[in-house]
VEXMI-258644 format. One record per atom (N, C-alpha, C): residue number from 1; x, y, z; atom name. Coordinates in nm, 4 decimals. Each point is the difference from the previous one (the first is absolute). Layout:
BEGIN
{atom NUM {X Y Z} "CA"} ...
//
This chain:
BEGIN
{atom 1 {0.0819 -0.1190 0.0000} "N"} {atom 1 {-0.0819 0.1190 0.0000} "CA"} {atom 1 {0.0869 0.1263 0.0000} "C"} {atom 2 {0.1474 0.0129 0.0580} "N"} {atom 2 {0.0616 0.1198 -0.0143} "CA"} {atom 2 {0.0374 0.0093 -0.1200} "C"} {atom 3 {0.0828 -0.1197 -0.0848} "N"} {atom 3 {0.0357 0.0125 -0.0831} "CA"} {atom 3 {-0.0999 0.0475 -0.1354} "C"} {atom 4 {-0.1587 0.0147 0.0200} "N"} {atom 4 {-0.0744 0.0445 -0.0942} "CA"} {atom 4 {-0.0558 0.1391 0.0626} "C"} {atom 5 {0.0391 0.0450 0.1459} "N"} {atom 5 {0.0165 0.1461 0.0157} "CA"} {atom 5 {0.1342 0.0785 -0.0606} "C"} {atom 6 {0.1014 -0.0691 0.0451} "N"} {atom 6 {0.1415 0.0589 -0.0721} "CA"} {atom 6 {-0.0228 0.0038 -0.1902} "C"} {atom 7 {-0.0324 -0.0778 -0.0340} "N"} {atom 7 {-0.0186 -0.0036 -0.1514} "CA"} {atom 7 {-0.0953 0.1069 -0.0391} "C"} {atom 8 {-0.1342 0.0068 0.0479} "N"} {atom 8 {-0.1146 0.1077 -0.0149} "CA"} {atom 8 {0.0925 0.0894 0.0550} "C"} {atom 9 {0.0491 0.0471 0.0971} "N"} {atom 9 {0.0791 0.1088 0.0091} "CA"} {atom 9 {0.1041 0.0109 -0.1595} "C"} {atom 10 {0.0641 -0.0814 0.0045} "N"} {atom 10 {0.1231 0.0525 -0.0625} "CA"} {atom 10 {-0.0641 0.0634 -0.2193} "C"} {atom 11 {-0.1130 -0.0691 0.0025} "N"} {atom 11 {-0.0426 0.0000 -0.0937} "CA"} {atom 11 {-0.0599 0.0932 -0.0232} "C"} {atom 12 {-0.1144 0.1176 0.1177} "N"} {atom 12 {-0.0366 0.0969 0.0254} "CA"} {atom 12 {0.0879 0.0745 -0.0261} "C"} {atom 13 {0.1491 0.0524 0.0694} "N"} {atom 13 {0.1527 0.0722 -0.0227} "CA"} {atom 13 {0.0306 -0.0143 -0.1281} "C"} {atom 14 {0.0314 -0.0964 -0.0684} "N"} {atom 14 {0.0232 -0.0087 -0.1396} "CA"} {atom 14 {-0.0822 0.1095 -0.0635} "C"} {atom 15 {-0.1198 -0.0427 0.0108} "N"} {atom 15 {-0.1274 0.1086 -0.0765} "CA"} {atom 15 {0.0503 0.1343 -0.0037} "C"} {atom 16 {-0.0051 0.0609 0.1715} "N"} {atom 16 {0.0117 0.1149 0.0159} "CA"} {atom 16 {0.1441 0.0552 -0.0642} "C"} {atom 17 {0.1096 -0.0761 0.0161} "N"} {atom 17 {0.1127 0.0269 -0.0285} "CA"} {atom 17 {-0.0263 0.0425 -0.2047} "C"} {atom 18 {-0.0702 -0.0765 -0.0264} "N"} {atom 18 {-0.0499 -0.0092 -0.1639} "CA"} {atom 18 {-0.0672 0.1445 -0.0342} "C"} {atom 19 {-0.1102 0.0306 0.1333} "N"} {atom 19 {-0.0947 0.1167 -0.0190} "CA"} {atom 19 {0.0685 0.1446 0.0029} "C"} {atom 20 {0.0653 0.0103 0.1012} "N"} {atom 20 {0.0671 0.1098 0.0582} "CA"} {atom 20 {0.1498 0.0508 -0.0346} "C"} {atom 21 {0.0913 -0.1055 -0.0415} "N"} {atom 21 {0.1189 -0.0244 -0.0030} "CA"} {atom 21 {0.0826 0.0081 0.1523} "C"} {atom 22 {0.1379 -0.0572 -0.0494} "N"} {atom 22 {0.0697 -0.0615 0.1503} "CA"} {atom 22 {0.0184 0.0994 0.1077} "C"} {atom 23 {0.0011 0.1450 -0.0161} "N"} {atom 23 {0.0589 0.0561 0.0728} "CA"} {atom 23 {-0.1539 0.0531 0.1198} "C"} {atom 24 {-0.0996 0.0043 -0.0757} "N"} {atom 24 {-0.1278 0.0132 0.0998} "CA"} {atom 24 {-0.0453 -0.1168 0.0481} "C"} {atom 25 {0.0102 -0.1224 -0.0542} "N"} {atom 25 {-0.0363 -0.1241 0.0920} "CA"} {atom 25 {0.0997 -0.0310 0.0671} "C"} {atom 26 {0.1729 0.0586 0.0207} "N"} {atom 26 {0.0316 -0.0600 0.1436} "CA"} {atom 26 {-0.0155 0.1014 0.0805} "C"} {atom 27 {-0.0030 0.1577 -0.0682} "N"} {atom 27 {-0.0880 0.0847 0.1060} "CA"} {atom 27 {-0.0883 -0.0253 0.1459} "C"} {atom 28 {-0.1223 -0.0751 -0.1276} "N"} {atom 28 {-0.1183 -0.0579 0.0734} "CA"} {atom 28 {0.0256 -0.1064 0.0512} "C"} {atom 29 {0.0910 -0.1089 -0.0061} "N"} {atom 29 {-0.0363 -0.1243 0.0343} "CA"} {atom 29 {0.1040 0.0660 0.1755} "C"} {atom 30 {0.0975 0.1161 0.0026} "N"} {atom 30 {0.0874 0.0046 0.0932} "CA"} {atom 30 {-0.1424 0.0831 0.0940} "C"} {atom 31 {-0.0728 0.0248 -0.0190} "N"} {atom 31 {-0.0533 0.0784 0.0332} "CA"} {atom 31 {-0.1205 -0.0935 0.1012} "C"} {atom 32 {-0.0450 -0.1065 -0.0986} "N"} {atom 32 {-0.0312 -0.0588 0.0967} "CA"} {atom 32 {0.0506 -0.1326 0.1108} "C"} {atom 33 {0.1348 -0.0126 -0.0677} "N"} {atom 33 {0.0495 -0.1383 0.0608} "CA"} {atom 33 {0.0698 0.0409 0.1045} "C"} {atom 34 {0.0442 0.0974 0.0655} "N"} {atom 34 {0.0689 0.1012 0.1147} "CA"} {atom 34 {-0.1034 -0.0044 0.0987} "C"} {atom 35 {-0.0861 0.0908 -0.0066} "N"} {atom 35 {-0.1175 -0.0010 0.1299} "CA"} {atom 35 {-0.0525 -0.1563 0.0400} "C"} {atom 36 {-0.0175 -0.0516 -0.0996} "N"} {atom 36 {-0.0918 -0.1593 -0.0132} "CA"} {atom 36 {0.1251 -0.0921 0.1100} "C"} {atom 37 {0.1317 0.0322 -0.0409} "N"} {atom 37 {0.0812 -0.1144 0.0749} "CA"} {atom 37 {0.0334 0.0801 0.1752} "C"} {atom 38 {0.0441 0.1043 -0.0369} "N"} {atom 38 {-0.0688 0.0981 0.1875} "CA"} {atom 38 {-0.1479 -0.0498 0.0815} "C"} {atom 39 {-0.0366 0.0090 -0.0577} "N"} {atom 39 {-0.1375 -0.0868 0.0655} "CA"} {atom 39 {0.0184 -0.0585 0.0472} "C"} {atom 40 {-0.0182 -0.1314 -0.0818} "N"} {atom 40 {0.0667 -0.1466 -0.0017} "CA"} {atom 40 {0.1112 -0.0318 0.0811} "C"} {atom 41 {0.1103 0.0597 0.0079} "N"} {atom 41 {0.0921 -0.0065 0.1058} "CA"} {atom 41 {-0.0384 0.0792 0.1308} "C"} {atom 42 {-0.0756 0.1335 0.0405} "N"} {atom 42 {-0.0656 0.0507 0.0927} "CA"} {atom 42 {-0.0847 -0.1318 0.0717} "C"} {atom 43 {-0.1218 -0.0293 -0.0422} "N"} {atom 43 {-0.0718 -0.0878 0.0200} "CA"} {atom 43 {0.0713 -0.0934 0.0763} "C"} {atom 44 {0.0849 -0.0670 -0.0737} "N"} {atom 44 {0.0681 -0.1400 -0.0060} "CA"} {atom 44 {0.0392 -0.0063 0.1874} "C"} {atom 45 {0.0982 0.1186 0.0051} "N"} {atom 45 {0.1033 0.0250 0.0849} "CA"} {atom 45 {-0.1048 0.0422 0.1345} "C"} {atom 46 {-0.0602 0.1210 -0.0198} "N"} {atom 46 {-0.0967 0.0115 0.1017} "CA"} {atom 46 {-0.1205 -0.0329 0.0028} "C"} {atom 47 {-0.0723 -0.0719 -0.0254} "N"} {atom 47 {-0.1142 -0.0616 0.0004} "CA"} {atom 47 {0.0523 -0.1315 0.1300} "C"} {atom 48 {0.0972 -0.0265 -0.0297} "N"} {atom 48 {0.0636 -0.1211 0.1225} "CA"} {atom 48 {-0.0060 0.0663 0.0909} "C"} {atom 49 {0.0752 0.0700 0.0267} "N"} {atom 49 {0.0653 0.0915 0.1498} "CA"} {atom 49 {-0.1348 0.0686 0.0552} "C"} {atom 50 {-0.0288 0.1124 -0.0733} "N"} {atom 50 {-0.1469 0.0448 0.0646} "CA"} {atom 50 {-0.1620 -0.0554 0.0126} "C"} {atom 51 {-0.0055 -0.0471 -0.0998} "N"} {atom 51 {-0.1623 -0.0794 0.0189} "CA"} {atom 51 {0.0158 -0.1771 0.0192} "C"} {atom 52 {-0.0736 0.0030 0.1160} "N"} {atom 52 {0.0165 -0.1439 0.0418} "CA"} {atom 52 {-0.1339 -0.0385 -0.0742} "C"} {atom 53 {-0.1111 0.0878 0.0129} "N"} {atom 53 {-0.1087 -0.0414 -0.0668} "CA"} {atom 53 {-0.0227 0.0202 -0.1839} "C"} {atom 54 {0.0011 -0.0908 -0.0156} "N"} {atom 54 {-0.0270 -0.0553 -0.2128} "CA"} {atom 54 {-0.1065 0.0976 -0.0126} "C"} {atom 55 {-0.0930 0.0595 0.0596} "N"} {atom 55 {-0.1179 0.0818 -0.0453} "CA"} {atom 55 {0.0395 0.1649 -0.0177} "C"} {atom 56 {0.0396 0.0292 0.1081} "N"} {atom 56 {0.1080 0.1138 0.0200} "CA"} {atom 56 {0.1108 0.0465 -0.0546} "C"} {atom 57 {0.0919 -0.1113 -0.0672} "N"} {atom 57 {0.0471 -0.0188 -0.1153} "CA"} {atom 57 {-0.0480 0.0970 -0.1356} "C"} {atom 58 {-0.1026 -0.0916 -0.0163} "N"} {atom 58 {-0.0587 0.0237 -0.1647} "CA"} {atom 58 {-0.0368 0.0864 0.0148} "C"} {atom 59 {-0.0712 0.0779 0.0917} "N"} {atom 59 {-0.1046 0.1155 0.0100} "CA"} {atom 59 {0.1141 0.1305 -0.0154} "C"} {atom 60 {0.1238 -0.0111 0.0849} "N"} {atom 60 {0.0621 0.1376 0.0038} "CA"} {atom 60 {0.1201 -0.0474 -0.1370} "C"} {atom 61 {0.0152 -0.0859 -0.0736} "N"} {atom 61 {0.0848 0.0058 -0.0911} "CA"} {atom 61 {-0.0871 0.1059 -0.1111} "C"} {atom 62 {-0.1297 0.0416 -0.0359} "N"} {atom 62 {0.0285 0.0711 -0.1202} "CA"} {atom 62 {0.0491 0.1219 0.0278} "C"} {atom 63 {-0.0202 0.0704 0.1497} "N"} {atom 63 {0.0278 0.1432 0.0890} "CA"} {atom 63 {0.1444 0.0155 -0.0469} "C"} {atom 64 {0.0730 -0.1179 0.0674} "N"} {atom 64 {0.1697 -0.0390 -0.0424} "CA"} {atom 64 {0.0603 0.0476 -0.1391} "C"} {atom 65 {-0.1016 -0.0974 -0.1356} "N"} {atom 65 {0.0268 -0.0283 -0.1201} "CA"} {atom 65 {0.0221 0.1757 -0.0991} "C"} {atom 66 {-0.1423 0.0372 0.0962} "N"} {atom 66 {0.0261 0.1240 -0.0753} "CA"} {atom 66 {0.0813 0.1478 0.0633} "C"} {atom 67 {0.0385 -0.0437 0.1345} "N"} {atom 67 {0.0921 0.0791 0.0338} "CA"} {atom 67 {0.1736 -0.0161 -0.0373} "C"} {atom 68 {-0.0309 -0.1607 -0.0323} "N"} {atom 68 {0.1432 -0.0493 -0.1035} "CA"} {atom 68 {-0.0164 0.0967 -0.1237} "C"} {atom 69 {-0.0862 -0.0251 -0.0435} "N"} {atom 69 {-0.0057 0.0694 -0.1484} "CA"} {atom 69 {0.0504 0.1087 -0.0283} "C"} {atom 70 {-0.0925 0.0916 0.0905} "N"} {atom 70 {0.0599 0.1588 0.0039} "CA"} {atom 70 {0.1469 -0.0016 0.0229} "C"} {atom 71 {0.0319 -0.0692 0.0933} "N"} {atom 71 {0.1310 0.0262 0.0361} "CA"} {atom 71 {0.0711 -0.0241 -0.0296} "C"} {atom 72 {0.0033 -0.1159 -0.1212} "N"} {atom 72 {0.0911 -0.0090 -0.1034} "CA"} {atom 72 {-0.0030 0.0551 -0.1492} "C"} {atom 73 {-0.0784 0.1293 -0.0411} "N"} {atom 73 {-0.0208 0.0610 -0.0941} "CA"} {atom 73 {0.1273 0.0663 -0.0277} "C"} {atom 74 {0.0475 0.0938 0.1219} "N"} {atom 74 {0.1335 0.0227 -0.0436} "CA"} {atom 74 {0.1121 -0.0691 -0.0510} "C"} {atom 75 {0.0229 -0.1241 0.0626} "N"} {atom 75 {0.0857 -0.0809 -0.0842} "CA"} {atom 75 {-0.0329 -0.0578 -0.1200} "C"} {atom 76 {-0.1483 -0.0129 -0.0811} "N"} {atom 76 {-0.0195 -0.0140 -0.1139} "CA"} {atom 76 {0.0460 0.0781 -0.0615} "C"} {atom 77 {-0.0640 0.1649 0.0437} "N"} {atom 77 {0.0533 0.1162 -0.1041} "CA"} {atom 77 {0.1054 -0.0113 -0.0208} "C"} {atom 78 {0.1032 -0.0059 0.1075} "N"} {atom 78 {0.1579 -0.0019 -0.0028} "CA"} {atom 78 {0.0487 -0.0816 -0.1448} "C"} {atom 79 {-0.0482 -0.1280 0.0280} "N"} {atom 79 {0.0269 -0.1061 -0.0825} "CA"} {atom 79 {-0.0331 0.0524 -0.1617} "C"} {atom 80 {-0.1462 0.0546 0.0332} "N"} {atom 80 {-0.0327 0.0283 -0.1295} "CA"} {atom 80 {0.0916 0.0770 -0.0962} "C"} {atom 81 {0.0318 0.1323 0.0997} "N"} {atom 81 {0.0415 0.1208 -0.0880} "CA"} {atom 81 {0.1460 -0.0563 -0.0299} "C"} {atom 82 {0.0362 -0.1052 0.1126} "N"} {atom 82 {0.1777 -0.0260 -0.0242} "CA"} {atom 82 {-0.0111 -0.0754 -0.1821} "C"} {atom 83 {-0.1106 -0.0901 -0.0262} "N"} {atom 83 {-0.0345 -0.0770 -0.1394} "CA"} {atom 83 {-0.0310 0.1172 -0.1199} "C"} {atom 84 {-0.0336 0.0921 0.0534} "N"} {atom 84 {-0.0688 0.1267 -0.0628} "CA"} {atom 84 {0.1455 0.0791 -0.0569} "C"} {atom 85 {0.0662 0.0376 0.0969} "N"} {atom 85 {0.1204 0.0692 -0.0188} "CA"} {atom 85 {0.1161 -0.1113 -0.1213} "C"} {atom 86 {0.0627 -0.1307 0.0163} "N"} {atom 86 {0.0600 -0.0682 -0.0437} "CA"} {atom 86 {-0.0634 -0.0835 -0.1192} "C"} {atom 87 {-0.1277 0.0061 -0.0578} "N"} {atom 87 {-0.0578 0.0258 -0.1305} "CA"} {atom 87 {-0.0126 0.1175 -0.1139} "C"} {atom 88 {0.0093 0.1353 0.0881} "N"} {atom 88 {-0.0267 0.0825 -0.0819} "CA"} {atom 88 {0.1565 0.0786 -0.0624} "C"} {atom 89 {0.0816 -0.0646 0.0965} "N"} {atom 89 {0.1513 0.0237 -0.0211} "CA"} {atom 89 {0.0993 -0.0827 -0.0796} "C"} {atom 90 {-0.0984 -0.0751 -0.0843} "N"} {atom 90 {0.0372 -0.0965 -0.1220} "CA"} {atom 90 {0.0307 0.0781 -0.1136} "C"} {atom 91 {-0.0846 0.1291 -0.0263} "N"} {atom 91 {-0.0110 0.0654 -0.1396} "CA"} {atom 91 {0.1482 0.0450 -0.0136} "C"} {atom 92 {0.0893 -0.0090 -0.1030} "N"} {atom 92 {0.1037 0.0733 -0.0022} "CA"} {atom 92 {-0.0245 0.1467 -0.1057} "C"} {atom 93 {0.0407 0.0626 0.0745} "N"} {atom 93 {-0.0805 0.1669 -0.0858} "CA"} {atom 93 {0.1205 0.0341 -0.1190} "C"} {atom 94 {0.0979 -0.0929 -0.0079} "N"} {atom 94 {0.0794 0.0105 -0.1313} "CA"} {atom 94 {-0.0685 -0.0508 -0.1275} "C"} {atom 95 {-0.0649 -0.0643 0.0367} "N"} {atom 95 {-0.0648 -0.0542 -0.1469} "CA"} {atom 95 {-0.1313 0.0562 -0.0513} "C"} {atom 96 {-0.0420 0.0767 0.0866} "N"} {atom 96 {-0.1176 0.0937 0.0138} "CA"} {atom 96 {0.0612 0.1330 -0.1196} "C"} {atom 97 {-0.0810 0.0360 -0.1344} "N"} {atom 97 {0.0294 0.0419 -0.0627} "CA"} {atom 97 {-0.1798 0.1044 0.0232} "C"} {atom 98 {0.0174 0.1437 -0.0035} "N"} {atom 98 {-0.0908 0.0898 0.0150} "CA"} {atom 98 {-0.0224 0.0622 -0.1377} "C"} {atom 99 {-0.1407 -0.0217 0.0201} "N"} {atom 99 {-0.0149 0.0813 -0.1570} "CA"} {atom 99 {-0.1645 0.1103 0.0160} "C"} {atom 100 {0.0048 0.0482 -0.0785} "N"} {atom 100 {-0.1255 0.1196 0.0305} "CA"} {atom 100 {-0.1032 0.0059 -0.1171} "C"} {atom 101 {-0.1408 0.0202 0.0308} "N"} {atom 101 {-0.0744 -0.0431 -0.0762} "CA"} {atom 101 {-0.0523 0.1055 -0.0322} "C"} {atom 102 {-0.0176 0.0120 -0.1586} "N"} {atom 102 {-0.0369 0.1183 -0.1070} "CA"} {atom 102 {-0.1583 -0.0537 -0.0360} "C"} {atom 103 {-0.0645 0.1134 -0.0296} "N"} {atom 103 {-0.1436 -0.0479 -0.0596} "CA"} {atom 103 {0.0102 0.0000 -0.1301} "C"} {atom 104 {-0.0546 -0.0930 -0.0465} "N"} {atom 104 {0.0468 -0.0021 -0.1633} "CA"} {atom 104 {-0.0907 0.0947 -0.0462} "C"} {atom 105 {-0.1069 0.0386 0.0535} "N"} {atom 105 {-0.0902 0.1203 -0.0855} "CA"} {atom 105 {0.1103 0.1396 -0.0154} "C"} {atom 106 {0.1520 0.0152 0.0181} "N"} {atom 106 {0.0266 0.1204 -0.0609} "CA"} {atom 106 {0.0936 -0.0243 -0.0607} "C"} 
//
């Protein structure tokens, strides 16, 4: 059963990677695979130590999930703009030839 979640995943990514091109789907995919594994490790780690009760648990993990979230927005952006900056610094402006455009009506 994982292995036909990992596949439906990976096959979904393909798509998007197809739709968008590479540099906005690892954007997005960093965007959500950062907060999602904070959780997941939040949870993991304190869900043991502080809630003895399984009900108490589930109930205050989404309070948690989305105070993970926020709080890792900055390190997305970070991430982002660092992918943002080291893509757009590919162009070499030597080969960039400028030219100016005449209306042919004169």
């Amino acid at each position: 059963m994982i292995y036909l979640f990992l596949y439906t995943i990976g096959l979904i990514a393909i798509w998007y990677i197809y739709r968008v091109g590479w540099i906005v789907a690892v954007k997005t995919i960093i965007s959500i695979i950062i907060p999602s594994l904070l959780i997941v490790l939040f949870n993991l780690k304190a869900g043991r130590f502080i809630f003895r009760n399984p009900v108490l648990g589930i109930i205050s993990s989404l309070p948690t999930a989305i105070l993970i979230f926020r709080g890792s927005k900055p390190l997305v952006t970070f991430i982002n703009a660092y992918i943002d900056e080291n893509t757009q610094g590919n162009i070499d402006l030597e080969d960039v030839i400028e030219t100016e455009s005449v209306p042919i009506d004169e």
